[in-house]
LUMNU-639995 format. One record per residue (C-alpha): residue in three letters; x, y, z. Coordinates in steps of 0.02 Angstrom, whole numbers, plus 50000, padded with zeros to 5 digits. Example, Ala and Ser with C-alpha at 12.3 -4.5 7.8 and 13.67 -1.06 7.14 Angstrom:
BEGIN
ALA506154977550390;SER506844994750357;
This chain:
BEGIN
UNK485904888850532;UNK486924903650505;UNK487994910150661;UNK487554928350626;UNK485894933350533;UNK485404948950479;UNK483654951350440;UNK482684969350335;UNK483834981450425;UNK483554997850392;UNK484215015350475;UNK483685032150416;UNK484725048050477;UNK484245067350483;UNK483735076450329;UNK482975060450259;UNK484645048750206;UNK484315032350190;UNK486035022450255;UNK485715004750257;UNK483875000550144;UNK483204982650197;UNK484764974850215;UNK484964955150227;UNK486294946350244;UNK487214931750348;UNK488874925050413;UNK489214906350459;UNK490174901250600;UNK491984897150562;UNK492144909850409;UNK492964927150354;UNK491634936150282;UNK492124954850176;UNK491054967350163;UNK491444980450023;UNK490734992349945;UNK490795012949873;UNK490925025849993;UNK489135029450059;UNK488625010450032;UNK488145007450200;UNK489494996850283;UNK489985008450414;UNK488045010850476;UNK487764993150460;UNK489334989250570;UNK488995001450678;UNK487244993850715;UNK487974977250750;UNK489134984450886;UNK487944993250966;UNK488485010550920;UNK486835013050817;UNK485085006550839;UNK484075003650690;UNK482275009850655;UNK481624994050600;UNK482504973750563;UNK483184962050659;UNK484954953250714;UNK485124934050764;UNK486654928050847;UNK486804911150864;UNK485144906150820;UNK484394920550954;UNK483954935350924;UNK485014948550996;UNK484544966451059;UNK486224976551061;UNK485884992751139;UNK487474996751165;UNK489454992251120;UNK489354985251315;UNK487944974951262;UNK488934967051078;UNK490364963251226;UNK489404953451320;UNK488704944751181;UNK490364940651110;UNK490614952450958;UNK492194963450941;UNK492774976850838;UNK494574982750777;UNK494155002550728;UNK495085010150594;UNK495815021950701;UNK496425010450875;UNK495825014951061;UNK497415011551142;UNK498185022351273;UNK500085022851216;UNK500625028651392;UNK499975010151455;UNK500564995351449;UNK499964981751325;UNK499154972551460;UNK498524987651554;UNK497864993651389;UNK496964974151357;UNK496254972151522;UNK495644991651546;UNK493814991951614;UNK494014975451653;UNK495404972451787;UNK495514957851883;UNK495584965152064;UNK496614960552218;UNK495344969052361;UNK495694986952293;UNK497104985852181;UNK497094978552011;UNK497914959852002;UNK499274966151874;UNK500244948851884;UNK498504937551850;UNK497974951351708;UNK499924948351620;UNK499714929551639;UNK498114930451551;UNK498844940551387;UNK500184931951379;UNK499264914751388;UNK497944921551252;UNK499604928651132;UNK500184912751131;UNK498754901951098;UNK498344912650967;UNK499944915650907;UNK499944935350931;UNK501554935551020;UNK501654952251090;UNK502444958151248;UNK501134963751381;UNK502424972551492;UNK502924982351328;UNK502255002051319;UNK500905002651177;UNK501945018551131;UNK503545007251098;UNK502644996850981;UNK502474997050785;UNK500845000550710;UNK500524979550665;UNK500924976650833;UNK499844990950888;UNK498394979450795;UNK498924963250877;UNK498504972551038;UNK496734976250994;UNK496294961150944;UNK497034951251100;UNK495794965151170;UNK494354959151098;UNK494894940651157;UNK495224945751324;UNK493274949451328;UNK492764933751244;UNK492324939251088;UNK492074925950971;UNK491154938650822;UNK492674949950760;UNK492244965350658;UNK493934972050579;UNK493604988850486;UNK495074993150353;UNK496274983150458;UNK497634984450316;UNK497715003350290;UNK499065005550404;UNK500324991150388;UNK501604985350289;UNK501384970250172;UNK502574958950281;UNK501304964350416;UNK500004962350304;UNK500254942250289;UNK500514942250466;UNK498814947950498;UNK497924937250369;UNK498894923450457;UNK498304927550632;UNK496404928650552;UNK496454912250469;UNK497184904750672;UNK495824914550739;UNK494514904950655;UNK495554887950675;UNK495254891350864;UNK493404893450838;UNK493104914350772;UNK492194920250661;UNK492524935550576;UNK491904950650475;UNK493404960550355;UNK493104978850296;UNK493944982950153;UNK494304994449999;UNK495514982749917;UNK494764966849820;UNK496444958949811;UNK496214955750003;UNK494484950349996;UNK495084936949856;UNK496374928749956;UNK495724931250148;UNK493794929250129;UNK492754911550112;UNK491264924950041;UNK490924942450029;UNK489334953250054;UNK489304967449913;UNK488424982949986;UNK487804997249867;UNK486795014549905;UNK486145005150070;UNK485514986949989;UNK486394973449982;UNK486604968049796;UNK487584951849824;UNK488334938749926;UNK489804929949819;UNK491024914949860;UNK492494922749817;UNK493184906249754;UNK492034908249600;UNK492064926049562;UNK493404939149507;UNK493754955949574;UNK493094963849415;UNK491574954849454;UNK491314961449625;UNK491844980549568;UNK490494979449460;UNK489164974549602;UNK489914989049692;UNK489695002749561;UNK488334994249446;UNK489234994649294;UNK490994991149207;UNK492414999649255;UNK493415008849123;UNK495055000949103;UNK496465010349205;UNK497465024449105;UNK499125016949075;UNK500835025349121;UNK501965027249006;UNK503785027149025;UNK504545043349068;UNK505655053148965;UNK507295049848958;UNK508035067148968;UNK506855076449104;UNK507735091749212;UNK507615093849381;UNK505875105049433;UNK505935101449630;UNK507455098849710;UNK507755095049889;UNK509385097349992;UNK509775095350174;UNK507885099250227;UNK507715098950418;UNK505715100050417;UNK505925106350612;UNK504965090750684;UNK505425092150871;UNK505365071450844;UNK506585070850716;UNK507695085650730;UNK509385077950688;UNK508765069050487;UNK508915078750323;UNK508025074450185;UNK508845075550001;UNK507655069249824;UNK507335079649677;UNK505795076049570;UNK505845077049371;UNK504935085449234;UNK503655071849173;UNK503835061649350;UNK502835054049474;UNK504005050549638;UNK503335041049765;UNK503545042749949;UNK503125025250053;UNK503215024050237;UNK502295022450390;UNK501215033550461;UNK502045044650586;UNK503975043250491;UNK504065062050446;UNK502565063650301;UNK501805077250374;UNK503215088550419;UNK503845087350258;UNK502295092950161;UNK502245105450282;UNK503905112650268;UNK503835110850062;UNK502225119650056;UNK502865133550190;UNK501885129550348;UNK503505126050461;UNK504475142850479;UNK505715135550587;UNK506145123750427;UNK507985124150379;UNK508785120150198;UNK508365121850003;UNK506705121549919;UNK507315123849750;UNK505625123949626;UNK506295128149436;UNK507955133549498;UNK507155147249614;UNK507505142849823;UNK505825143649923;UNK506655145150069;UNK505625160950183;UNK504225162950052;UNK502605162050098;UNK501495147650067;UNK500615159849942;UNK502075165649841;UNK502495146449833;UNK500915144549737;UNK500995157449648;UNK502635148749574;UNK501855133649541;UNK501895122249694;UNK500135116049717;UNK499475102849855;UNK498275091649885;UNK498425088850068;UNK498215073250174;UNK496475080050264;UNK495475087650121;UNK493935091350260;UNK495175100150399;UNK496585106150282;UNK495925106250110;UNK494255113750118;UNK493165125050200;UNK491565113050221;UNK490325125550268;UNK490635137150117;UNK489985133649950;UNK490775126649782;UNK491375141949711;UNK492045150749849;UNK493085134049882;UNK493555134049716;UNK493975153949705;UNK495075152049869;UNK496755148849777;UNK496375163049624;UNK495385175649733;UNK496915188349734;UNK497315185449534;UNK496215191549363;UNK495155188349307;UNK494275184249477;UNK494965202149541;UNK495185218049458;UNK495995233949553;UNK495675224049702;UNK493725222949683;UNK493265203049692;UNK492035198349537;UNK490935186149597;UNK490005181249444;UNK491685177749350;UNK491825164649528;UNK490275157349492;UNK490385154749308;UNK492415147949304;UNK491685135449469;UNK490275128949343;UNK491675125749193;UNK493005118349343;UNK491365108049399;UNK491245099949224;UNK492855098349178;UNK493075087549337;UNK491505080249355;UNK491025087449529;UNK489165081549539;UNK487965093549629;UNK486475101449606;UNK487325121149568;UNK489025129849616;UNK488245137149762;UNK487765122149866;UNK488805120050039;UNK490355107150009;UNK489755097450169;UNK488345090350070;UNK489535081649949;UNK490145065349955;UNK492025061049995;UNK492355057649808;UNK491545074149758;UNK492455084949900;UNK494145077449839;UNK493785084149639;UNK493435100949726;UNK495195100249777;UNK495985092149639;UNK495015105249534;UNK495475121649651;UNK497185113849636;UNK497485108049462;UNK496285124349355;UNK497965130749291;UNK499265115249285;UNK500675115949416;UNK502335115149403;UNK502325103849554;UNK500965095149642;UNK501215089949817;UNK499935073149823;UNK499765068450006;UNK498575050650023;UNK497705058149878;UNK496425043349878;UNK496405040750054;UNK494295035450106;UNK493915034349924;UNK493025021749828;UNK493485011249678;UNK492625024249554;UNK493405041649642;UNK495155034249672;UNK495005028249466;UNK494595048949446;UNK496325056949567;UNK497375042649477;UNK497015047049309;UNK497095066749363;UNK498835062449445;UNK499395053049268;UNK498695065549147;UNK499895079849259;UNK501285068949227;UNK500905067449036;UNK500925086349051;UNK502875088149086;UNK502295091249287;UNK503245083949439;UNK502105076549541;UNK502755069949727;UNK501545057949771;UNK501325052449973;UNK500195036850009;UNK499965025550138;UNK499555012449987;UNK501055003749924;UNK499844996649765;UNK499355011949707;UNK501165020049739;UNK502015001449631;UNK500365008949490;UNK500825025949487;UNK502525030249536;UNK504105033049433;UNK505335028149550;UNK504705023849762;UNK505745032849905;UNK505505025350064;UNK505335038650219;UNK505845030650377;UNK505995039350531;UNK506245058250448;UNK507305053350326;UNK507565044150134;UNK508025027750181;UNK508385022649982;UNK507485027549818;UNK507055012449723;UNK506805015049524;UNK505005008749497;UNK505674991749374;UNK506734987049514;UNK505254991249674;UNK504574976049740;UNK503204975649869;UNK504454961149987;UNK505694977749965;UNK504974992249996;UNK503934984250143;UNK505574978650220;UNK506264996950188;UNK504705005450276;UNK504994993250450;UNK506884999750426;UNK507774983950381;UNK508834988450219;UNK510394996350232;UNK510285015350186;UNK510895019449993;UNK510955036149943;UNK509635046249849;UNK509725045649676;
């Protein structure tokens, strides 16, 4: 008898979208079970249902050979499921075991027994081999530790069902293996676990099976041990992937076309690092790092969003330094920023005017100052099929697109006349296998162009795919640039944490 069952689930938002469409599916006791699938599939409803956060319209969850009504996340506590978010609930002014035992404090008369609620983390670290500090401030802690934390939560309250959603996004591949080694001791000790994920290489070596969602049905449950990843992409988008575009080796003589010197980026945080790299004609450079090491402020000073900014922007040989963030693209710096709903787009206005916003002030789209609307309309429809942005008509809101299909409204507002730098920041960040295929070949096809391209992602695979040569950001500066034939993953994941000895940008 399966541990967890799910039985014809089905959940049916607003405005008639069907998220998850009869869905069965179930986990045994003792296993790691993925779920993957596109954007849209259904695995975030469907997770959310199981902790409570949603409540279907019709179906039925069995936990242990009962069937379970989870009206709320209190509720999937109490019945022993957990969930790692995406995005962790940790208070970073707290400690790690004020952080674990908040809401649930083991109490002295009044006052909260802070010596029995250490004793406890510390006992559960160690038997699960977690080994974190619980006097330590969350805030003090690295991002895999950060992780660690939230799931000695989750044990704290018992839970023996752990949901982990994208629990690799963030974290190095040295913390990477640690975490697929605390999973695999979490089950030893008598878990079971669900794993969220994008990437199938994880899914291959972490998961006994894995549930394939697509448009709200499940269309699969595989052992992984008998499938390959091409096999389970093509459950997720229903047909064969085209192979991906391959990148060729760069030219040997390239000059300079962004070049970098002494940049403070005016980050209160890290006021005292520089940053020095150049990026060539016909390159991709690639910035790794954790999230929080400077990434930010330095898109934001390249592109002209931190006045306070001190140093050389040098695009083509002309310094950037005081122009505005529209001169700068008018000269050829373009950017596909890290947030394309808060920073790249304006969700409530439709295609074309999205896709006008970078040309308004230029001809053809204005003449003597008078905007020509129907010229909007009819270069959005061309920039629609040139980039395959899949709606109805130009004039539909962007909030009714998909994530894939906002991103090509970007790449396409960004890319209609071909820098002479693009800015990529987590370019395929939320995307599924068939939209992050689409940026990647965009992001190629640029470089095949003669275009510098300075590409930021949290994803060290896709940076290893893409990149040219891999500088490593740590804490507001270039730790070393690594020429792609000599990156390793081992490297570059020891260079993000900080543990190489600096080299000089070259």
């Amino acid at each position: 008898m399966p541990y967890l069952e799910v039985r014809a689930i089905r959940k049916t938002y607003p405005g008639g979208v069907l998220a998850n469409d009869d869905i069965h599916f179930n986990v045994e006791a003792g296993e790691i079970h993925g779920l993957v699938g596109e954007n849209g599939a259904g695995k975030s409803t469907l997770m959310k249902i199981l902790y409570g956060m949603e409540q279907p319209d019709s179906g039925e969850i069995w936990l242990g050979g009962q069937r379970a009504h989870i009206a709320h996340p209190q509720a999937a506590i109490q019945l022993g499921i957990g969930m790692v978010h995406q995005h962790f609930q940790l208070v970073p002014t707290l400690t790690v075991a004020e952080n674990i035992a908040l809401g649930r404090e083991t109490r002295r008369g009044l006052f909260a027994d802070r010596g029995v609620m250490r004793e406890r983390v510390r006992a559960l670290s160690d038997q699960f081999g977690l080994h974190v500090n619980p006097d330590a401030l969350v805030s003090d802690l690295s991002v895999g530790l950060q992780q660690r934390v939230e799931i000695l939560k989750m044990l704290y309250r018992n839970a023996r069902l752990l949901i982990l959603d994208e629990p690799s996004a963030v974290l190095t591949p040295q913390e990477v293996v640690s975490l697929f080694e605390v999973l695999r001791r979490l089950v030893a000790e008598g878990c079971t676990a669900i794993f969220i994920t994008h990437k199938l290489d994880e899914i291959m070596t972490l998961c006994d099976r894995a549930t394939v969602l697509r448009r709200g049905q499940v269309v699969g449950t595989v052992e992984t041990a008998r499938v390959t990843p091409a096999e389970i992409a093509r459950l997720m988008v229903g047909h064969e992937l085209e192979p991906p575009l391959a990148r060729k080796a760069s030219a040997a003589e390239s000059r300079d076309r962004l070049i970098v010197r002494d940049l403070q980026t005016g980050d209160a945080r890290l006021q005292n690092t520089t940053v020095n790299f150049s990026v060539k004609s016909g390159e991709i450079l690639g910035i790794a790092g954790m999230e929080g090491n400077g990434q930010t402020g330095l898109v934001e000073a390249l592109i002209g969003l931190r006045p306070d900014a001190k140093g050389d922007i040098l695009l083509d040989g002309t310094n950037l330094h005081g122009l505005s963030t529209r001169d700068r693209r008018k000269r050829g710096l373009a950017l596909i920023p890290e947030d394309r709903n808060r920073e790249g787009l304006s969700r409530p206005m439709r295609i074309w005017e999205n896709l006008a916003s970078g040309e308004y002030d230029r001809s053809p789209l204005n003449t003597g100052g008078v905007l020509r609307l129907e010229r909007m309309r009819t270069a959005a429809r061309a920039l629609m099929e040139r980039f395959d942005i899949r709606a109805p008509n130009e004039g539909v809101a962007v909030s009714t697109l998909s994530g894939g299909n906002a991103q090509k409204v970007v790449i396409a507002r960004e890319l209609a006349t071909p820098p002479a730098v693009l800015i990529a920041s987590q370019p395929t960040r939320g995307l599924d296998i068939g939209a992050t295929g689409f940026v990647h070949e965009q992001l190629l096809n640029l470089r095949e162009q003669g275009c510098g391209v300075l590409l930021i992602s949290a994803d060290l695979d896709e940076l290893l795919a893409l990149s040219d040569r891999i500088a490593v950001l740590f804490e507001g500066r270039i730790l070393r640039i690594f020429p792609r034939e000599e990156a390793t993953r081992e490297q570059i994941g020891l260079a993000m944490a900080g543990k190489v000895e600096s080299e000089q940008a070259r």
